[in-house]
Kinemage of the C-alpha trace (Angstrom):
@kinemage 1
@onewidth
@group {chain A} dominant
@subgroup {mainchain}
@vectorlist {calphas} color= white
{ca unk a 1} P 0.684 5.808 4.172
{ca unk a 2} L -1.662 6.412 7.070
{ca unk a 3} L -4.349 6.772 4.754
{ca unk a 4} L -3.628 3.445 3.098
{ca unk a 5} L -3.316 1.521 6.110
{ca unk a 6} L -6.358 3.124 7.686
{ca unk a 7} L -8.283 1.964 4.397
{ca unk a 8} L -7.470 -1.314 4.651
{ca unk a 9} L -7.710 -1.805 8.507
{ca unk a 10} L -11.255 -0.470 7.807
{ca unk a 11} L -11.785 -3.495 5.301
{ca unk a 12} L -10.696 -6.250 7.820
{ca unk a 13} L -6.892 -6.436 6.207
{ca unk a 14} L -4.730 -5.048 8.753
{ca unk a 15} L -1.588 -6.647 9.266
{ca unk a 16} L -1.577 -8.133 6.315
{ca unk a 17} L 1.178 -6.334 4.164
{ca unk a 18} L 4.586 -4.739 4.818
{ca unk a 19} L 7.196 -2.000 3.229
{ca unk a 20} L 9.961 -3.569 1.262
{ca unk a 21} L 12.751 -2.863 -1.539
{ca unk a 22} L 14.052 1.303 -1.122
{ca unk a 23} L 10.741 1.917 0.577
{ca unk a 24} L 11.923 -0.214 3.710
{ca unk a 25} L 15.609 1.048 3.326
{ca unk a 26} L 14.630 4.729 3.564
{ca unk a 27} L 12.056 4.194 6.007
{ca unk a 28} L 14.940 2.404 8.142
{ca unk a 29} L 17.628 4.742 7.713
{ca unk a 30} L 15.236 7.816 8.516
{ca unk a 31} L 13.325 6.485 11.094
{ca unk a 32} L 10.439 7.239 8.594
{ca unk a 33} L 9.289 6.864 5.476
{ca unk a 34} L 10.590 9.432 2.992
{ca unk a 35} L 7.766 12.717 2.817
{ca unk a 36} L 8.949 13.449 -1.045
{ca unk a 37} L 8.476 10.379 -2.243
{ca unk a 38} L 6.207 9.413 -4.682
{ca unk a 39} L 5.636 5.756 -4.847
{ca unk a 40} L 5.815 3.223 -1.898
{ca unk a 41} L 6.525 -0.293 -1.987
{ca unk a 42} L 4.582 -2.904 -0.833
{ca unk a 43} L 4.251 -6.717 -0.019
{ca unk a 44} L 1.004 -7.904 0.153
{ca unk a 45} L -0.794 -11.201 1.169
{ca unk a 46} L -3.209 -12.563 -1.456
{ca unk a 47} L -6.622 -11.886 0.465
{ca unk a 48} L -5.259 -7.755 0.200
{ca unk a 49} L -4.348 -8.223 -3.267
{ca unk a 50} L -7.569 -9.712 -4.404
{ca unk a 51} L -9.348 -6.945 -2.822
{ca unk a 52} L -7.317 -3.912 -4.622
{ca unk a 53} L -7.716 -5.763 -8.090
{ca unk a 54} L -11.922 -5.441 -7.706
{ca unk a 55} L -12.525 -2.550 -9.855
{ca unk a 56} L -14.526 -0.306 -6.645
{ca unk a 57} L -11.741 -0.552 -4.782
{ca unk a 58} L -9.697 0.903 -7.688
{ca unk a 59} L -12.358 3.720 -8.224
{ca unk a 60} L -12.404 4.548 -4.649
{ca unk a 61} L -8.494 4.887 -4.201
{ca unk a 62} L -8.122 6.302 -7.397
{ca unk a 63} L -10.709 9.056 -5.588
{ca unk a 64} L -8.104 9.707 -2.910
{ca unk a 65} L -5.249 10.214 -5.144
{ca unk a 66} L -3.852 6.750 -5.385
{ca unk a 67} L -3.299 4.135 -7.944
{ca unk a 68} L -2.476 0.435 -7.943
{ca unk a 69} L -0.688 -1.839 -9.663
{ca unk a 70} L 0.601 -5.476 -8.832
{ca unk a 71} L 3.862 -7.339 -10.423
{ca unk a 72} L 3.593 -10.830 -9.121
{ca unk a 73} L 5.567 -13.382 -10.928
């Protein structure tokens, strides 16, 4: 996670998501987010969303081990 928020602080879009669903709950009742997990869950504003959908920013995540997808109905 540090990575990913450093990544998008770097690209002006701090502040502008938040943990939610079991991501928040474990990260709650743990005082941290789980170290074995494998996927983290997001909320994200549309400006942040827009910018992991370009297909460079996909590239360079994908780089760093990470992948993204968005669900939003």
């Amino acid at each position: 996670m540090l990575f990913f928020d450093h990544f998008l602080s770097s690209k002006g879009l701090q502040g502008e998501y938040m943990l939610v669903y079991g991501s928040a709950l474990g990260a709650h009742r743990n005082g941290t987010v789980l170290a074995h997990t494998v996927d983290v869950d997001y909320a994200m504003s549309a400006a942040v969303i827009h910018f992991l959908e370009l297909n460079s920013t996909r590239q360079e995540l994908w780089r760093h081990g990470y992948s993204f997808w968005a669900d939003a109905k």
